[in-house]
C-alpha positions as CSV (number, residue, x, y, z in Angstrom):
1,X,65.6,107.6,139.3
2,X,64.8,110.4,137.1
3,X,63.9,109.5,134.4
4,X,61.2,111.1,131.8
5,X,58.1,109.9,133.1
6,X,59.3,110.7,136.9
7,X,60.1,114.6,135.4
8,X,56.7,114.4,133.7
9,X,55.2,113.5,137.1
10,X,57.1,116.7,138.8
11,X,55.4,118.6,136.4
12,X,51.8,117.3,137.1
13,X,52.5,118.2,141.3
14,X,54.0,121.5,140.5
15,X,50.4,122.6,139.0
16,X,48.8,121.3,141.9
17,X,46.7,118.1,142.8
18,X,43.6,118.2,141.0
19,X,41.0,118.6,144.1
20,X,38.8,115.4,143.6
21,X,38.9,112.4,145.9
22,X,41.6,110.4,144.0
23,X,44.1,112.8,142.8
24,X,47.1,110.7,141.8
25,X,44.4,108.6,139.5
26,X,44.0,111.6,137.5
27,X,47.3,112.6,137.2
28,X,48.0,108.6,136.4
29,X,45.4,109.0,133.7
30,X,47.3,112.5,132.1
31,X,50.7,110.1,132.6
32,X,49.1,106.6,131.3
33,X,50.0,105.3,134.1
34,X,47.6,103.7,137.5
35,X,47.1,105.5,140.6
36,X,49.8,102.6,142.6
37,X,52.5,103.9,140.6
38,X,52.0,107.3,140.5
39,X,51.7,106.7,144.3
40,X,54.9,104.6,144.5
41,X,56.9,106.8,142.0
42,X,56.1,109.7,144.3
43,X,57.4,107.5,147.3
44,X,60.6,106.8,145.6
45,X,61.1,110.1,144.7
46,X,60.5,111.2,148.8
47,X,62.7,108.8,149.5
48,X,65.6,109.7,147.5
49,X,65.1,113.0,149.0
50,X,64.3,114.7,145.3
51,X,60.6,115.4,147.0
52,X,61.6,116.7,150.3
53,X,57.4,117.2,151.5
54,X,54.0,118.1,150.0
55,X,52.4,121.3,150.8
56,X,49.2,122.5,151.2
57,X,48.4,126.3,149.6
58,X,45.1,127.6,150.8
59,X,43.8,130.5,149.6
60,X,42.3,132.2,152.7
61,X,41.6,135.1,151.0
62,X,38.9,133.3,148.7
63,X,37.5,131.3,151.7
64,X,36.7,134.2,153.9
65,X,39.7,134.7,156.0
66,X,40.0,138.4,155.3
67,X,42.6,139.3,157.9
68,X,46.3,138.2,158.4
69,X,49.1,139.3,160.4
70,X,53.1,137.9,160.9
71,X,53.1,138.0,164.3
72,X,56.8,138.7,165.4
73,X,58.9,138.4,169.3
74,X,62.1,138.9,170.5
75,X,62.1,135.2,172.6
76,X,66.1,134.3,174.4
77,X,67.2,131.7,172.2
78,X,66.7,129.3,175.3
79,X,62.9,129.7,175.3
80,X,62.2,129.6,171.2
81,X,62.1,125.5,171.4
82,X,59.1,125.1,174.0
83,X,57.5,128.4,173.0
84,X,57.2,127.5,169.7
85,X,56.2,124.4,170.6
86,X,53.0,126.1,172.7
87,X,52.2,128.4,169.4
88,X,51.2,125.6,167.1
89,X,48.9,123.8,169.5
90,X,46.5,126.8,168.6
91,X,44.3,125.8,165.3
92,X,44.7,129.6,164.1
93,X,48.3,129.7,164.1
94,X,49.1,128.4,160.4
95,X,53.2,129.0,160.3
96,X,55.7,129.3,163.5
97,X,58.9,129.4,162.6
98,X,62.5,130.7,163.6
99,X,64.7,133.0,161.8
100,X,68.1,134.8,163.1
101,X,68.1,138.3,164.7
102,X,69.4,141.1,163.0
103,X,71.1,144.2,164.2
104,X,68.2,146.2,162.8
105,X,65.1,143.8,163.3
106,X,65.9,142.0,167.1
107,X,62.4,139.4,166.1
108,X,63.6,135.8,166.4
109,X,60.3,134.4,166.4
110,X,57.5,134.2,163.8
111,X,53.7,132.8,163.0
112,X,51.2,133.8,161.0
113,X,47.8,134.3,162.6
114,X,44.4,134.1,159.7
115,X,41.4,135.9,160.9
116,X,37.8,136.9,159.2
117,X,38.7,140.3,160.4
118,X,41.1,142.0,162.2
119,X,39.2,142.4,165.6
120,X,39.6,138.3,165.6
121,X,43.1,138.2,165.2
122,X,44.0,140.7,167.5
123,X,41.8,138.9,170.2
124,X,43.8,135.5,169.2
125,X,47.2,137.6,169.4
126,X,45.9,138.3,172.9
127,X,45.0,134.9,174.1
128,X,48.6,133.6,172.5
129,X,50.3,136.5,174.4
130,X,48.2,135.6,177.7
131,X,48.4,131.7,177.3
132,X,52.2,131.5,176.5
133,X,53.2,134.6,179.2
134,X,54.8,136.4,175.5
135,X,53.7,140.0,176.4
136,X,57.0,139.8,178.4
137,X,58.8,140.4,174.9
138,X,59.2,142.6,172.7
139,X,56.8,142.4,169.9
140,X,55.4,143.6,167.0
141,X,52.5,142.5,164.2
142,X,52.8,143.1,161.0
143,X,49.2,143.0,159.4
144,X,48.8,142.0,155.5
145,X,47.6,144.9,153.4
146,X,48.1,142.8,149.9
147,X,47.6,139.1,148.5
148,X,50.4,137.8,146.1
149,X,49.8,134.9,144.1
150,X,49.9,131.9,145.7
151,X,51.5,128.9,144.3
152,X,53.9,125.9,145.1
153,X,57.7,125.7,143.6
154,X,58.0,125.7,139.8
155,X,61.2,124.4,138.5
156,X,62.1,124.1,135.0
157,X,64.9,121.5,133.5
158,X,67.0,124.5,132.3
């Protein structure tokens, strides 16, 4: 399953799709190959589970969305399912995810909030807190003060 044209292909996706409205028959023209097996390769290779999912990387930075925040809660491990499940029914809430609780960090609970500004997301931490009752946690948010470089997985065949 993976052979050299299928490792070749893994190195196309991990520089990113090209952003055109046919992206697979570009990278089947750097592969010599036609968009319907580049699209079936990439099946086969979700299915054997050596592509778990595709990701999307947007640069919010470059598109205007100036402000960010990890907005963090201590949520009973009984509530994290359908409170979760509340926080990504709003269209500014780009991550929610769990982690454990540590001895020195009690936060069980996470999402990332993007915002033009900073008044903005603290006005959409306040309708989430409102909407989903979570001002009866403890919370904190943790606003960006740098952008890393953004980029999808690179693996190499060492």
């Amino acid at each position: 399953m993976l052979d050299a044209l299928n490792l070749k292909l893994l190195a196309e996706l991990a520089e990113g799709l090209p952003i055109c409205s046919r992206p697979y028959a570009i990278i089947g023209e750097r592969l010599n190959i036609n968009e319907t097996e580049v699209i079936e390769r990439l099946k086969q290779l979700q299915n054997t589970g050596l592509i778990k999912r595709f990701g999307v990387i947007v640069k919010h930075a470059s598109i205007g969305y100036k402000a960010n925040a990890m907005c963090v809660w201590q949520i009973p491990e009984a509530q994290i399912d359908k409170i979760a499940q509340q926080l990504v029914q709003f269209s500014f809430v780009t991550l929610c995810y769990q982690r454990p609780a540590l001895p020195e960090w009690q936060y069980n609970l996470y999402c990332m909030i993007h915002g033009k500004d900073k008044k903005t997301v603290l006005n959409q931490l306040t309708l989430l807190n409102e909407t989903c009752q979570l001002q009866l946690f403890n919370q904190q948010v943790l606003f960006s003060r740098r952008c890393f470089k953004q980029r999808g997985a690179v693996y190499s065949q060492n």
